[in-house]
Each structure stands twice: as structure tokens, then as C-alpha cells.
N, C-alpha and C positions, 0 to 999 in steps of 0.2 A: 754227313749228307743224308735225309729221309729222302729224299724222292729216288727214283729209279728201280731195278731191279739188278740184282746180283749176279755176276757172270762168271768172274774170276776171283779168285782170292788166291795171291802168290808171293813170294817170296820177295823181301826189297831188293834183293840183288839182281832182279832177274829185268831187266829192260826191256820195257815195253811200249817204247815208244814208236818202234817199226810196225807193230801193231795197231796200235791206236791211228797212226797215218792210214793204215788199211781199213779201217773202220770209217775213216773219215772221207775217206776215196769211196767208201761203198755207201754213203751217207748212212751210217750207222750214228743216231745221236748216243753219247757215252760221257762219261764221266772216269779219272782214273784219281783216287786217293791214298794216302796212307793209313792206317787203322790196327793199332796194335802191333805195330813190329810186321805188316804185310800190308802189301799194295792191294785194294779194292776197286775189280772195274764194276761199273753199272751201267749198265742198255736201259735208255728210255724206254724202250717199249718192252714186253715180256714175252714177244713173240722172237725179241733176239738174241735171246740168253741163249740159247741151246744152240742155234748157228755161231756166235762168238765162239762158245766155247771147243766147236767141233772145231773153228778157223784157227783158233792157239795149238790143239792137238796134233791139227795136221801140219802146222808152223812150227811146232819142238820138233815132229818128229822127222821133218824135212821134205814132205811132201808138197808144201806149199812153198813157194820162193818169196819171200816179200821184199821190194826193193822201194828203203827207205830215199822220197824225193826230200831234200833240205828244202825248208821254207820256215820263215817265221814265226807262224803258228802256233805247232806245237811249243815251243818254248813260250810262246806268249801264253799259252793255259797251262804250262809245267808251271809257270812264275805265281796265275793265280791261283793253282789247287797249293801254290806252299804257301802263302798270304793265310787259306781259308780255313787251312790245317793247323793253324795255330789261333785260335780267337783268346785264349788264357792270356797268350806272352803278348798281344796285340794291346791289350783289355791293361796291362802290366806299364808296358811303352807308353799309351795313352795316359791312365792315372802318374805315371811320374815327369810327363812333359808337363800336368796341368801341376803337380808339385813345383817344379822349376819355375813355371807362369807367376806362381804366388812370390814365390822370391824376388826375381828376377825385377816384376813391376812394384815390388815394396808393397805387398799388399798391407792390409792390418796385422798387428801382429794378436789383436784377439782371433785372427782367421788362421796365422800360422801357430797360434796355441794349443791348436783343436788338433794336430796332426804330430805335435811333440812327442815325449815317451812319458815324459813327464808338463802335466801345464803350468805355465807360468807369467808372470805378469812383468812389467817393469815399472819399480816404483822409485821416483826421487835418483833416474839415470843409475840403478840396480836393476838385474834381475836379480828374482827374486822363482825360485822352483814351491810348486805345492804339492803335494800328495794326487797322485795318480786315482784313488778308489776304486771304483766302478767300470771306469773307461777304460776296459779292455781292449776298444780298438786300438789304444793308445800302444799295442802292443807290436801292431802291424805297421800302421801306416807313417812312421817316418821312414821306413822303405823308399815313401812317394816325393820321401823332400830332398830337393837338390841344390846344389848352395853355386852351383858356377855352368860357362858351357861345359870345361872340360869335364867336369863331374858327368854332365848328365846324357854328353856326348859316346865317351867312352861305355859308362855301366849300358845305355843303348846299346848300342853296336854287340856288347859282349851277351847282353840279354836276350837277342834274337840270334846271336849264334847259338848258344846254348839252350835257350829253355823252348825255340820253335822247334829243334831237333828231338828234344827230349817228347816237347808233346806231341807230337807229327808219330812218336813211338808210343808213348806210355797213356796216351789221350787224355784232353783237355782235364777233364773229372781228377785225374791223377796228380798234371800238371800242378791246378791249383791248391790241391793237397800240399804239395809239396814247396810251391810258397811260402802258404802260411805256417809250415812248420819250421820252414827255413828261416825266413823273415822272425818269427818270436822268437828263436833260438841268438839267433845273431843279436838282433835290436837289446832281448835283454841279457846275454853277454857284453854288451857295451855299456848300457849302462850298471850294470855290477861292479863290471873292474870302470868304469870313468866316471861312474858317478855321475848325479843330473847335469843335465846339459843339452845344449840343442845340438842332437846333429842327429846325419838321416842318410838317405841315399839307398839304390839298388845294388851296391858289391857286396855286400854279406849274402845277399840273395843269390847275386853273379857266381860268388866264389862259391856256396851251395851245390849249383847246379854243375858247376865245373866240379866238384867232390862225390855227386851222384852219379854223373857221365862216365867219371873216369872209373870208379867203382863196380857198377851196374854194369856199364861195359867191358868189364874185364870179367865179369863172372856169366856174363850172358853177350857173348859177344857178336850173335846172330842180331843184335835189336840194331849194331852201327852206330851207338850214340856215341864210344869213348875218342875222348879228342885226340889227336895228334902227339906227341912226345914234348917237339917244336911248344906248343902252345900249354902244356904242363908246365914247360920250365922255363917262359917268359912272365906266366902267370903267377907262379909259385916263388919264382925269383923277385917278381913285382911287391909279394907280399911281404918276403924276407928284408927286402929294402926299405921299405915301409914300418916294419917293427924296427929297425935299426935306427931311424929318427932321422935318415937323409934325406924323405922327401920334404918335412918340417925345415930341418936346415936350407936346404935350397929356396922355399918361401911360397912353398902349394898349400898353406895352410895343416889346421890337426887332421888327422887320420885316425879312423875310427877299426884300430886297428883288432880291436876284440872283437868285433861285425865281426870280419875276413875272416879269423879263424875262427868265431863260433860257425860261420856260415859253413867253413869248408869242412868242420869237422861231422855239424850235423850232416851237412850233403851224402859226405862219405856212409854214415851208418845207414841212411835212408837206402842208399846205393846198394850197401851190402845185405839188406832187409829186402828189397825187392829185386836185384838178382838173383840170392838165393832162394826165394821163394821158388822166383823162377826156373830155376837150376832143379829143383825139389820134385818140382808139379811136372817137370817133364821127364824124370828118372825114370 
């Protein structure tokens, strides 16, 4: 967020939403974000930076009593500052729903050529794969292509748990660093070990960010991003089943099972490169 002025800068753990009710009771217009692993407030005006911040002073120290009223509200603008703190994994959601769009209505498939790893034509009811060249984007974006709902249902859901939390922390700039490393790492581990072929999808990206999360967070565990134990090993379980060739046998179609672990392998090093840093810079 550019506009406003700077009041607080605080700790994510510290809630401030009995606060923010106070401000809004004293019609203080304000803003509350996330930004780097701390919560940022900003006062509209600059003449209310310095009374904010005497009111949280004398709020820690106990001098002021704030008594938080419930009302809808604030939750209605906790929902949209976590919407506006993610525009990367937003921007991510969108390009892979319009992926899904192109499948799903049988667009051309010179349109879904453009988005392969490799391009290809169909000649005489053959594919037929050509030589990738130049077309480096070809390295990213079948990320974007989604072949069912379940596909683009699920990688959704998992991609705005993880990668809105990650950038709400590591900010946007970071965020998409971290795709497109993730994303080329994955996309071409699959095709190395599978060889040309159409396939696509956001879990090599997914399992990524769940390999950064867990990592990152375990060496810098002030940021809040590592997930759950529960959700490591329903995930990590999901993957193991899937190398196994059960979800094939059952009849969800191939699984692109070198994405998964190129994704979670690279996540993890990225994780272990930007915690430690972190770890380092704050010695």
C-alpha cells in the first residue's frame, strides 16, 4: 500500500484488532497490513501518527483499557487487507483458471500449443512433439494448464493457502521469484524423466511452496508460514500414493509425478537459502 503514513510496525503475533476498533471509534481513518514478516498500520492523515502511536503505548502498557465491541466490520476489512496482500498468488489463480477455460471449452489446439513445454501439432490423428528453441516461456507456463475440475479445483484451494501466506510474508517481489523458479524446476523435471507430452497444472508449484513453508519456517519460525504437521503428511502421503501408480489404477488419469518432487525438492532448498539468510542477517 503507497498512500497513508506510517504509525506502527509490529510483530504478526501481536493483535491488533482491539486497536484498530479504537481508531475507528475515534474516526481515525487507517489501514492495517502485513509486510515482511510484520503487521503495518497507516494513519490517513500525518497529523495522526504520533497520537496512534502514544494510544498503542499507553494500550501495551495498561494505561488505557480498550474494550473490543463485536461487529462485522472489522472482519470485513481483515478479509479484504488478506485478498490485497496477495496480488502474485491472485494474478497465479487467475492465469490458471484461464488455463482451465482453454481446455475445458476445447479451445484450438494451435492455442493450447503455445502453452505446452514442448510445441506440437497433430498430424494424420498423431501427435507429433517439435523442438521447443527459443520459447522459453515454454518453460513456465504449463503451470497454467489444467486438464479437469478436480485438477484445478484442488491445486486452487492449496495455492492460496500456501503461496497467499508465503507472500502476505516474503512480499509479492519474492513471491514471484519464487514461482518461476519453482515452476521451471518442476515443469522441466517432468519432462526429463516423462519425456514430451502434454501435461501442466499448478502442483509442482503447490508442492514448491509447501517445501519452502515448511523449511523457511522451521529455520525462521518468527515469519508463521510453516504449515501444520496434519497437512505435511496428508500431502506428502498424497505424493507417495501417486508415485505408487494408485491414483492411475483407480482411473484419475497420469500424474505428473516428477513436477511434485521436482517442485517440493526445489521449494525445500529455496526455503533453506532464505531462512538462512535470515537466520544469518539477524545473528
Amino acid at each position: 500500500m503507497k498512500d497513508g503514513y506510517p504509525a506502527l510496525r509490529v510483530g504478526l503475533e501481536e493483535d491488533l484488532l482491539p486497536l484498530s476498533v479504537a481508531l475507528h471509534q475515534r474516526g481515525v481513518g487507517h489501514r492495517i497490513y502485513e509486510e515482511q514478516g510484520k503487521q503495518v498500520l497507516k494513519v490517513l492523515d500525518d497529523a495522526h501518527v504520533a497520537p496512534v502511536a502514544e494510544l498503542y503505548r499507553a494500550w501495551r502498557a495498561g494505561e488505557v483499557d480498550i474494550t473490543l465491541e463485536r461487529s462485522r466490520t472489522p472482519a470485513v476489512r481483515d478479509g479484504g487487507l488478506r485478498w490485497r496482500g496477495a496480488p502474485v498468488t491472485l494474478l497465479l489463480l487467475a492465469l490458471s483458471l484461464g488455463g482451465f477455460l482453454l481446455v475445458f471449452f476445447n479451445a484450438p489446439l494451435a492455442w493450447l500449443s503455445q502453452l505446452t513445454f514442448t510445441p506440437f501439432e497433430v498430424h494424420q490423428g498423431q501427435i507429433r512433439f517439435e523442438s521447443m528453441g527459443a520459447q522459453y516461456w515454454r518453460l513456465i507456463t504449463p503451470a497454467f494448464l489444467h486438464f479437469g475440475w478436480l485438477h484445478i479445483v484442488f491445486n486452487s484451494l492449496w495455492l492460496w493457502e500456501l503461496g497467499a501466506r508465503i507472500e502476505r510474508v516474503m512480499g509479492s517481489l519474492n513471491m514471484f521469484g519464487l514461482f518461476l523458479v519453482i515452476a521451471l524446476v518442476s515443469n522441466s523435471a517432468q519432462y526429463l524423466f516423462g519425456g514430451p507430452g502434454i501435461f501442466g497444472g499448478m502442483s509442482g508449484v503447490v508442492y514448491g511452496l509447501l517445501g519452502f513453508a515448511w523449511v523457511a519456517g522451521a529455520l525462521q519460525p518468527r515469519w508463521g508460514i510453516q504449515p501444520r504437521p496434519a497437512i505435511m503428511l496428508l500431502m506428502v502421503g498424497w505424493l507417495v500414493v501417486c508415485i505408487l501408480g494408485v491414483v492411475e489404477v483407480l482411473g484419475f488419469g497420469a500424474i505428473a509425478n516428477a513436477a511434485h518432487v521436482g517442485g517440493l525438492l526445489s521449494g525445500a532448498v529455496l526455503g533453506a537459502l532464505f531462512g538462512g539468510l535470515s537466520r544469518i542477517s539477524k545473528a
